[in-house]
C-alpha positions in Angstrom: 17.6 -24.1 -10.2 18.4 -21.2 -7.6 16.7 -18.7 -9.6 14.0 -20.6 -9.9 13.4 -22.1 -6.3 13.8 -17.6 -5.2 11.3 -16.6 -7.6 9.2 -19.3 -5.7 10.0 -18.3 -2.2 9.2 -14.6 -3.1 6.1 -15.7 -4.5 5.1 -16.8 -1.3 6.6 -14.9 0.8 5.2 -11.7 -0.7 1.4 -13.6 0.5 2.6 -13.8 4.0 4.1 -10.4 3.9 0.4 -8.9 2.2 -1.1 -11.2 5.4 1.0 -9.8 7.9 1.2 -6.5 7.1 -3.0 -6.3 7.0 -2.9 -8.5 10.3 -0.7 -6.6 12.1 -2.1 -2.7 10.7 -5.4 -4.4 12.0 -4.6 -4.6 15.2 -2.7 -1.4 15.8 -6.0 0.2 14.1 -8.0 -1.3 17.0 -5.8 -0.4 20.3 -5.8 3.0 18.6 -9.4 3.5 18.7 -9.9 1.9 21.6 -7.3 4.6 23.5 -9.5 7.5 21.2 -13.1 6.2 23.2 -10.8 5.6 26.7 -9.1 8.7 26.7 -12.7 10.8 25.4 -11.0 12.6 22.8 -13.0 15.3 20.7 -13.2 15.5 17.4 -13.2 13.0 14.0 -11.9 9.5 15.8 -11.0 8.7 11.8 -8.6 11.5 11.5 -6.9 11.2 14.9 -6.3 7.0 14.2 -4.9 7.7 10.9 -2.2 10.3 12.1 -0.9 7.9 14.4 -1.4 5.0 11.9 1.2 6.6 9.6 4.1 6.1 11.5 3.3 2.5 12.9 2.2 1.3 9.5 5.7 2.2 8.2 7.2 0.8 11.3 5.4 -2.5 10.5 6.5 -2.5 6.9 10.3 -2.1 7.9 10.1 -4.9 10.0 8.2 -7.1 8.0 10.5 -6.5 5.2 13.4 -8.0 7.0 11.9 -10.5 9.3 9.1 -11.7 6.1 12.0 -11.3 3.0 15.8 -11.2 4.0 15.9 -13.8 6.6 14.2 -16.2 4.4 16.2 -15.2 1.4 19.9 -15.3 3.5 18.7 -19.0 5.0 18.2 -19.7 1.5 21.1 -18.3 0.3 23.1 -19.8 3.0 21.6 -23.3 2.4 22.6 -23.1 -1.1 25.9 -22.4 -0.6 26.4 -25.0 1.9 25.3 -27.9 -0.2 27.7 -26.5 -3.0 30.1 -26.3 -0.7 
């Protein structure tokens, strides 16, 4: 029943991690390019976003990870082991 009911819950939340992550990269995409055209940078606006993309994409990831997939999963967890109990 557990195992089932977590291969679920992953299931779904591995949509809204996809959705978040995307949502999220988004919109760090678009304040970077907007401070490339406010700040008159030369040279390629697509090389300058995606060096400073990197590091905020993988920021994003970590916390998505734990806010999207371990919370979730230690409620669950929790839950369970409370009704057991």
């Amino acid at each position: 029943m557990f195992g089932r009911m977590a291969l679920l819950l992953l299931i779904g939340l591995t949509v809204v991690y996809v959705c978040l992550f995307f949502y999220f990269r988004s919109g760090a995409k678009m304040r970077l390019e907007e401070d490339w055209v406010m700040e008159g940078r030369p040279g390629d606006r697509d090389d300058w976003v995606g060096d400073r993309l990197a590091p905020r994409a993988r920021r994003i990831r970590n916390w998505l990870v734990v806010l999207v997939y371990l919370v979730p999963m230690a409620g669950l967890s929790v839950f369970v082991w409370i009704t057991n109990g």
